[in-house]
C-alpha positions in Angstrom: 13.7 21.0 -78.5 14.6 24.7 -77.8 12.0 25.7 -78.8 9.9 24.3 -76.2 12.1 24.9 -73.5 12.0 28.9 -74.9 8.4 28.3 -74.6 8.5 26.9 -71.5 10.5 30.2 -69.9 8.3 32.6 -71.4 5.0 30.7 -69.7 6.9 31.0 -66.5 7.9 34.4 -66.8 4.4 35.1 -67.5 3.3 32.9 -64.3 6.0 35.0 -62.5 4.3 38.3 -63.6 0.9 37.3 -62.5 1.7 36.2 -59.3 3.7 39.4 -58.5 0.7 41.5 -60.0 -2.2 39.2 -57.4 0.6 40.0 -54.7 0.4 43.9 -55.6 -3.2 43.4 -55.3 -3.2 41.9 -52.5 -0.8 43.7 -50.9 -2.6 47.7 -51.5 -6.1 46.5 -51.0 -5.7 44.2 -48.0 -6.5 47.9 -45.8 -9.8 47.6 -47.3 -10.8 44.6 -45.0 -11.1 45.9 -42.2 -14.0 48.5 -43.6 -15.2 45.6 -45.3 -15.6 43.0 -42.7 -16.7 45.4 -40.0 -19.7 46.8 -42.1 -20.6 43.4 -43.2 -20.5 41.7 -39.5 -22.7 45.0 -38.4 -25.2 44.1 -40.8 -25.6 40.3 -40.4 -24.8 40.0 -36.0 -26.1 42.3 -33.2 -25.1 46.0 -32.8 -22.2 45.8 -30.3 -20.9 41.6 -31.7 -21.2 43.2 -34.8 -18.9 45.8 -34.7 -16.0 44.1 -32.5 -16.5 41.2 -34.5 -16.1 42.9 -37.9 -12.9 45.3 -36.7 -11.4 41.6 -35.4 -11.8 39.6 -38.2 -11.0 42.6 -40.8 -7.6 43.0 -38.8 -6.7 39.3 -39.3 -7.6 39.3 -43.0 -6.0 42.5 -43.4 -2.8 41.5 -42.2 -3.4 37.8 -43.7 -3.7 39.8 -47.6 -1.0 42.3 -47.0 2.0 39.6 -45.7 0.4 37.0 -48.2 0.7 39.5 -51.2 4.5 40.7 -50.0 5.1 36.9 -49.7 3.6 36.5 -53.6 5.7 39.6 -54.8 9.4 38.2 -53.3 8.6 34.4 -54.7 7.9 36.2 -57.7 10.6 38.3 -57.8 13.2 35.7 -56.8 14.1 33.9 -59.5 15.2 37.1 -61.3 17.3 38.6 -58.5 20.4 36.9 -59.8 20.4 39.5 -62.9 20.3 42.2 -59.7 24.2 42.2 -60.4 24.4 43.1 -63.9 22.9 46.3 -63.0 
């Protein structure tokens, strides 16, 4: 029986990990959008929708990715802030 439960805590700690690494992700490439979306709406809607359309939209996924991946990182992070104090 402890042995499963060991198991069971080292499959969350490696759920933990993962989910602070997509955070990480998230959180230093979620600038990119806004290049992303406004070249891509340029390309596929007219010259002037395009662009305003693009810089909008890449602005709200932006900010969506970054607070999303900070969000991931803390829930990650949280269940091992209680060993904080031993430190």
């Amino acid at each position: 029986m402890a042995c499963l439960a060991s198991s069971a805590e080292v499959l969350r700690a490696e759920s933990d990990t993962n989910r602070f690494m997509r955070g990480f992700m998230n959180t230093t490439t979620g600038a990119l959008e806004i290049p992303f979306q406004t070249v891509n709406s340029t390309l596929t809607k007219p010259f002037p929708f395009g662009v305003v359309d693009g810089v909008v939209r890449g602005t709200v996924y932006s900010m969506t990715k970054i607070f999303g991946g900070l969000f991931d990182m803390g829930a990650a992070a949280a269940p091992y802030a209680k060993y904080a104090l031993f430190i």
